[in-house]
C-alpha positions as CSV (number, residue, x, y, z in Angstrom):
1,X,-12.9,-33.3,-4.3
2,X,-9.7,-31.9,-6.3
3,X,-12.4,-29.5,-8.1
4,X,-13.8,-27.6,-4.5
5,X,-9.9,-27.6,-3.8
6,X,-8.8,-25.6,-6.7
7,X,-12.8,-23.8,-7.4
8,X,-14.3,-23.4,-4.1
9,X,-18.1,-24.0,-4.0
10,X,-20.5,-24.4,-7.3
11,X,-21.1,-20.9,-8.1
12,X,-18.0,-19.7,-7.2
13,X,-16.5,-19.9,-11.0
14,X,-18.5,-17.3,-13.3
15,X,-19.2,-15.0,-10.0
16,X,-16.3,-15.3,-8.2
17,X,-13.5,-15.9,-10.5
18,X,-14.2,-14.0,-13.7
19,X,-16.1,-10.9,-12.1
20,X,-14.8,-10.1,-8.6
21,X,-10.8,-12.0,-8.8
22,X,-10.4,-10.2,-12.3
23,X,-11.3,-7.5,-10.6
24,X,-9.3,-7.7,-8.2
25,X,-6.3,-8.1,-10.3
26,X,-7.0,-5.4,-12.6
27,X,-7.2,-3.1,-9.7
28,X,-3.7,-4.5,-8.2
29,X,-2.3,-3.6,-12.1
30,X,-3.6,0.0,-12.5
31,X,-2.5,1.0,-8.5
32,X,-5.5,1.5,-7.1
33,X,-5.9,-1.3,-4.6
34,X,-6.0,-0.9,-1.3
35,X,-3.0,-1.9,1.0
36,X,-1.8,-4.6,2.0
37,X,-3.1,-6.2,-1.5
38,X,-1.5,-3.7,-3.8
39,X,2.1,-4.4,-2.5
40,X,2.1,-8.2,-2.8
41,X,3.1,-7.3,-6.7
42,X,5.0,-11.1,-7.0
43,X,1.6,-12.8,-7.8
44,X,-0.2,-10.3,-9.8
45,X,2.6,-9.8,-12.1
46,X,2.8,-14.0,-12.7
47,X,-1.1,-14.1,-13.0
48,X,-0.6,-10.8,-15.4
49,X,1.9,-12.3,-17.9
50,X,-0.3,-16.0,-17.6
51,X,-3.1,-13.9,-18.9
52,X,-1.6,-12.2,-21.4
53,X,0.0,-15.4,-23.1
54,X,-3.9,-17.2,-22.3
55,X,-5.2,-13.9,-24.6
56,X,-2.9,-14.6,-27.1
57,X,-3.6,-18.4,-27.5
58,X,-7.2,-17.7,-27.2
59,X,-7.7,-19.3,-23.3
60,X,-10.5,-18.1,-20.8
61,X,-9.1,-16.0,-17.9
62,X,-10.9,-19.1,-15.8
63,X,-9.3,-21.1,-17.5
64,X,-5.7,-19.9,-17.3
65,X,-6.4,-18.9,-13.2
66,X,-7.7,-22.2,-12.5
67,X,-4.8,-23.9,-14.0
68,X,-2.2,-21.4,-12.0
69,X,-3.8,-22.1,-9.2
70,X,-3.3,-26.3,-9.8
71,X,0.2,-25.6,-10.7
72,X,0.8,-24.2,-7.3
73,X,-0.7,-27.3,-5.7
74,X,0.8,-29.6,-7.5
75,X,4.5,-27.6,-6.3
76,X,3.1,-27.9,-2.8
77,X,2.8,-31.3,-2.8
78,X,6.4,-31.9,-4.6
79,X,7.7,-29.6,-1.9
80,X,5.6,-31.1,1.3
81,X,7.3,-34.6,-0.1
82,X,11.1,-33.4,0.2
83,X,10.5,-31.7,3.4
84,X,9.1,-35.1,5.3
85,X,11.8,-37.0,3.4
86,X,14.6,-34.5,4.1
87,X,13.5,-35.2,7.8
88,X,13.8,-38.8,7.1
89,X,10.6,-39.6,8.0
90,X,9.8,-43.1,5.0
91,X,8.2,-42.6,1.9
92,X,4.9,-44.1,3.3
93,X,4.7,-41.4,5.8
94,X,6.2,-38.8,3.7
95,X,3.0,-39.7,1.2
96,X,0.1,-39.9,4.2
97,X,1.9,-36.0,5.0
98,X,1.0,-34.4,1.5
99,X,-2.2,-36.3,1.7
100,X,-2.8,-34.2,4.6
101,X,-1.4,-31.4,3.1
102,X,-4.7,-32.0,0.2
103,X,-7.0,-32.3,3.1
104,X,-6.3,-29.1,4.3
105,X,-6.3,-27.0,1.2
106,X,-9.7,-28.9,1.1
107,X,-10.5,-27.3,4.5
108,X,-9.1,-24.5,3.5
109,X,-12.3,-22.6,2.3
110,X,-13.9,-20.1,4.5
111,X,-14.6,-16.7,2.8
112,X,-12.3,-18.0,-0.3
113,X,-10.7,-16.4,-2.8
114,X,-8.0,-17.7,-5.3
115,X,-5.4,-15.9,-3.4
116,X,-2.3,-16.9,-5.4
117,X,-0.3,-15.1,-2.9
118,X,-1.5,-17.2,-0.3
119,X,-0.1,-20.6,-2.1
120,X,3.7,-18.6,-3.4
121,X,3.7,-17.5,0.8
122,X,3.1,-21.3,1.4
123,X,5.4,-22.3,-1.5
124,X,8.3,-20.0,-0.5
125,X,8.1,-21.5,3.5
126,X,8.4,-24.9,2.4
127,X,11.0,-23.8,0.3
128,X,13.0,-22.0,3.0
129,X,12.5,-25.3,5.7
130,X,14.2,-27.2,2.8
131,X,16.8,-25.2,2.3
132,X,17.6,-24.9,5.9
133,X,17.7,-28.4,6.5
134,X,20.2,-28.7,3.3
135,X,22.5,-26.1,4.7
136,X,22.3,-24.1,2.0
137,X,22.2,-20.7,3.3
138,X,23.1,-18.0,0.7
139,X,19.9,-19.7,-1.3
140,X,17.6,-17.9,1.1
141,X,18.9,-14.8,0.1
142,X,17.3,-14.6,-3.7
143,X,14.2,-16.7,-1.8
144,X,13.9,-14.1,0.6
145,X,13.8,-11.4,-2.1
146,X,11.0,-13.3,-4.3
147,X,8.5,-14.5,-0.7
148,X,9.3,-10.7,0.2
149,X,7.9,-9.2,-3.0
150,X,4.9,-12.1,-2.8
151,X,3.5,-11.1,0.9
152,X,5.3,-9.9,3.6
153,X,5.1,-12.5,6.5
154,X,7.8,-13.7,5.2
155,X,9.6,-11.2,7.1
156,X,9.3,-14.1,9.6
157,X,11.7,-15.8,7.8
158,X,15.0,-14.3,8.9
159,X,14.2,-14.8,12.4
160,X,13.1,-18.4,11.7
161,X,17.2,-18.9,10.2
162,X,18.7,-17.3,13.2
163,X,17.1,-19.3,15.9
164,X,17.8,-22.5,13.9
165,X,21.3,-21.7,13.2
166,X,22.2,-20.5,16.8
167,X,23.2,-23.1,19.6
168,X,21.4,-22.2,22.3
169,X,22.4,-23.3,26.2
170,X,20.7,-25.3,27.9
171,X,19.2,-25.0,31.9
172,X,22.0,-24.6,34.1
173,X,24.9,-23.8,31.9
174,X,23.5,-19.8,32.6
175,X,22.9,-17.9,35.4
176,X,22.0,-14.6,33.8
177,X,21.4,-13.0,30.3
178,X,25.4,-12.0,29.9
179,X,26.0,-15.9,30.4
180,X,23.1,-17.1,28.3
181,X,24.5,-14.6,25.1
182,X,27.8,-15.9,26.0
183,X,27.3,-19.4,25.8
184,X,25.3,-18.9,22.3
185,X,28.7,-17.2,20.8
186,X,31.2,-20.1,22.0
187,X,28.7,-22.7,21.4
188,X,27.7,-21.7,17.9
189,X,29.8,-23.0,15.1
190,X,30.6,-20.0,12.7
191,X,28.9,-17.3,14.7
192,X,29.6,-14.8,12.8
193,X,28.6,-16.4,9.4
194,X,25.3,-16.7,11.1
195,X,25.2,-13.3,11.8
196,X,26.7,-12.0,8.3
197,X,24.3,-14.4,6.7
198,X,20.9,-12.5,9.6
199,X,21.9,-9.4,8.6
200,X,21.9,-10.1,4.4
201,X,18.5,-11.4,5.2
202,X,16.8,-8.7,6.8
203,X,18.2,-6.6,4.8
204,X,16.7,-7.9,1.6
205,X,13.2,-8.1,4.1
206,X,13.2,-4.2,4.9
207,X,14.4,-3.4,1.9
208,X,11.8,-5.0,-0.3
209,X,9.3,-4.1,2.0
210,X,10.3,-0.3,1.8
211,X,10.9,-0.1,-1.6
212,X,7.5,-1.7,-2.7
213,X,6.0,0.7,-0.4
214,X,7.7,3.7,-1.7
215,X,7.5,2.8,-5.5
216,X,3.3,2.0,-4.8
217,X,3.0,5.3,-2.5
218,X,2.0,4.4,1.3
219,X,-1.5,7.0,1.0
220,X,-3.9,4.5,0.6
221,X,-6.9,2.5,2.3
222,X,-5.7,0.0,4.7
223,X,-7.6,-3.1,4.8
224,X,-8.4,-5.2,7.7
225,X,-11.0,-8.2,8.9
226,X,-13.2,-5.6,10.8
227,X,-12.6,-2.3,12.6
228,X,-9.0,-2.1,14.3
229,X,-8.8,-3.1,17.9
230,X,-11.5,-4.2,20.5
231,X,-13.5,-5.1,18.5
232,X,-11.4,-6.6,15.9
233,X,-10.3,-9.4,18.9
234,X,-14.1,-9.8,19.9
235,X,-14.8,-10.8,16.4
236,X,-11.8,-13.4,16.5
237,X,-12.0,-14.6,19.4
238,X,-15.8,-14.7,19.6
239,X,-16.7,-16.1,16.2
240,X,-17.7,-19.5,16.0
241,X,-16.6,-20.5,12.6
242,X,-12.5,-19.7,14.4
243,X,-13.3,-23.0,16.6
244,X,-14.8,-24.8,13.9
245,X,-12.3,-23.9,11.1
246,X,-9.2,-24.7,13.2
247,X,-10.5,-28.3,14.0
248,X,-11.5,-28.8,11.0
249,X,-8.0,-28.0,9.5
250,X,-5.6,-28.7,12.0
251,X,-7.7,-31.7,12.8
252,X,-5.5,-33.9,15.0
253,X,-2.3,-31.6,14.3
254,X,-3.8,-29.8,17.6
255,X,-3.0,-32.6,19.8
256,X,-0.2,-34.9,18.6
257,X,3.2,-32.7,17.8
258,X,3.4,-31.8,21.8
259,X,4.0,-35.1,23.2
260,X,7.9,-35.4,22.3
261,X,8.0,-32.2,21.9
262,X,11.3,-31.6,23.2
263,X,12.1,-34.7,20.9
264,X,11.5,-32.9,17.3
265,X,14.2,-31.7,15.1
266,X,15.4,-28.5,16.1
267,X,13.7,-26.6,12.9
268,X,10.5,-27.7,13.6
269,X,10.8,-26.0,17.2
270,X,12.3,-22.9,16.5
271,X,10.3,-22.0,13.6
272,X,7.2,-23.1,15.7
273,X,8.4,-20.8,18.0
274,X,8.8,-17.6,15.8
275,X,5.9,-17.9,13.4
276,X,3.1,-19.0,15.9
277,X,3.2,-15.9,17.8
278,X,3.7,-13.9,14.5
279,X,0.9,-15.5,13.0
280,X,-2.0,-15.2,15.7
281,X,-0.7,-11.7,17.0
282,X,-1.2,-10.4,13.1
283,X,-3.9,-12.3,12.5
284,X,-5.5,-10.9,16.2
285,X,-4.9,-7.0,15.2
286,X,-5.6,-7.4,11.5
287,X,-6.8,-10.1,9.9
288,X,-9.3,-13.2,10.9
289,X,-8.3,-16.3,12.4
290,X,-11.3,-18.1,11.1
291,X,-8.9,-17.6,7.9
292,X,-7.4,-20.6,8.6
293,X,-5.2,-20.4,5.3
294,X,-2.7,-18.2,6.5
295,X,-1.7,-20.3,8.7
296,X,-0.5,-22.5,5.9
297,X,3.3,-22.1,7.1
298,X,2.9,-23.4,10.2
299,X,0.8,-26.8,8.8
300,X,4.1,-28.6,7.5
301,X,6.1,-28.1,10.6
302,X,3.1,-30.0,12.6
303,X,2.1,-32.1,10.4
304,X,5.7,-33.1,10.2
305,X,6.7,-33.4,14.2
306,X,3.1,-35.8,14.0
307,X,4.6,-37.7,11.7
308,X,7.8,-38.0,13.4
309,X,5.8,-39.5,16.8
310,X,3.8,-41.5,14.8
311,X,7.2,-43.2,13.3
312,X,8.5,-43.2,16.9
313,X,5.5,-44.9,18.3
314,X,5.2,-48.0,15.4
315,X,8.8,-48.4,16.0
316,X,7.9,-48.4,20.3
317,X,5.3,-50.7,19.4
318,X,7.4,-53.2,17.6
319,X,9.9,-53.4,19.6
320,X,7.4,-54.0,22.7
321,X,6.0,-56.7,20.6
322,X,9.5,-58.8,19.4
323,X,10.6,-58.6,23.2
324,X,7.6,-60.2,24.4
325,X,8.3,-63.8,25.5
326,X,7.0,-66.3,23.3
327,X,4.3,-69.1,24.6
């Protein structure tokens, strides 16, 4: 199973790996990829120096790609782990979460590709939840700069920090939007901080964004999924492997995080909140949402709000059962 998860299908290794992703790459190093591929530089220069040190100890490019690739996974997992167990959740539950994690790299793999930059986005998400949930703020800032340079829906990211950090009112301490902004300011510890700490952010996101843009050049073909607008959405919303994929990967993720919603840590709401929207509107204009992999980011914060009902529901259940009366 672990060798579809890293290789994809049978003959996806001499055809797919050595002739077109080498290709791919080689393309991405001389500038002459289209966009967006040619600006998500982060992965290409890693897979670049990998292959140069696997040419000088005498190791396949397959070789050296397919181990990348496995080293990525493996970081996932680690990463998947802390997450659940920074959210408390027990180390049995924490473990059933990154075996879910594997399952859904397994069902991952519709119109594959290696796409390293797809894992680093995934990587540098799980990274950022973590570091949220640990306070530590100013570590987003060189993280931002990295996910930024990797692909850029990590621009997602700043947004994600501000809606977690910021206190917001609840129904019927606001009557209108002056109140509502006003009761975010004197309810949010350190306001400002927050604010200082937005603003950092973004600016390393437009920054990096800009300046990989401008260094690359910005006249170049524009990929997409399929001819921009109408027909674009008909494809998405129309094609059957979009229904298929999403159940297959999201499998029961679809169904159980909404029942305590309202329940779930605040992180796992508010970056819910931001990055499914961002995610399917992108996906919509430009890319395919039978793709299911980039939706990667958004797989932890279900998986773990699941997890989190499933804990509340065995500790329902055994509570129900000890206050039974005896016979």
């Amino acid at each position: 199973m672990y060798r579809v998860a890293v290789l994809g299908r049978p003959n996806f290794l001499r055809s797919r790996v050595e002739e077109v992703q080498l290709g791919h790459h080689q393309s991405a190093m001389s500038n002459t990829a289209p966009a967006p591929y040619q600006y998500r530089v982060l992965s290409t220069l890693i897979l670049e120096g990998l292959l140069r040190e696997g040419e000088r100890l005498g190791i396949r490019p397959l070789v050296v790609m397919i181990l990348f690739k496995m080293s990525l996974h493996f970081v996932i997992f680690w990463l998947s782990y802390f997450f659940f167990r920074r959210l408390r959740l027990g180390m049995g539950l924490s473990l059933f979460g990154v075996a879910f994690t594997f399952y859904a790299i397994l069902a991952s793999y519709y119109n594959e590709d290696l796409v390293f930059y797809q894992y680093l986005d995934f990587l540098f998400f799980l990274a950022a939840f973590v570091l949220i949930l640990k306070n530590s703020d100013f570590s987003l800032i060189p993280l931002m700069f990295l996910a930024m340079l990797n692909k850029e829906t990590a621009a997602a990211l700043p947004f994600v920090y501000l809606l977690t950090r910021l206190e917001l009112p609840k129904k019927g301490q606001w009557k209108n939007l002056k109140e509502f902004f006003a009761c975010i300011v004197q309810k949010t510890a350190d306001f400002r901080g927050v604010l200082f700490k937005f603003a950092l952010l973004l600016v390393v996101t437009v920054g990096v964004y800009a300046g990989v843009r401008l260094y690359f050049g910005t006249d170049r073909e524009y990929i997409t999924a399929g001819p921009p607008g109408w027909e674009l959405l008909k494809m998405n919303f129309f094609h059957k492997y979009f229904y298929i994929n999403w159940l297959v990967f999201f499998n029961f993720l679809l169904f159980t995080p909404w029942f305590k919603w309202g329940q779930q840590p605040v992180l796992i709401k508010r970056a819910a909140l931001v990055l499914f929207p961002f995610l399917v509107l992108g996906n919509l204009l430009l890319g395919a949402m039978a793709e299911v992999r980039t939706f990667f980011c958004l797989l932890p914060l279900l998986l773990a709000a699941s997890l989190i009902n499933l804990d509340c529901w065995t500790r329902e259940a055994a509570i129900s059962h000890e206050s039974k009366p005896k016979a």
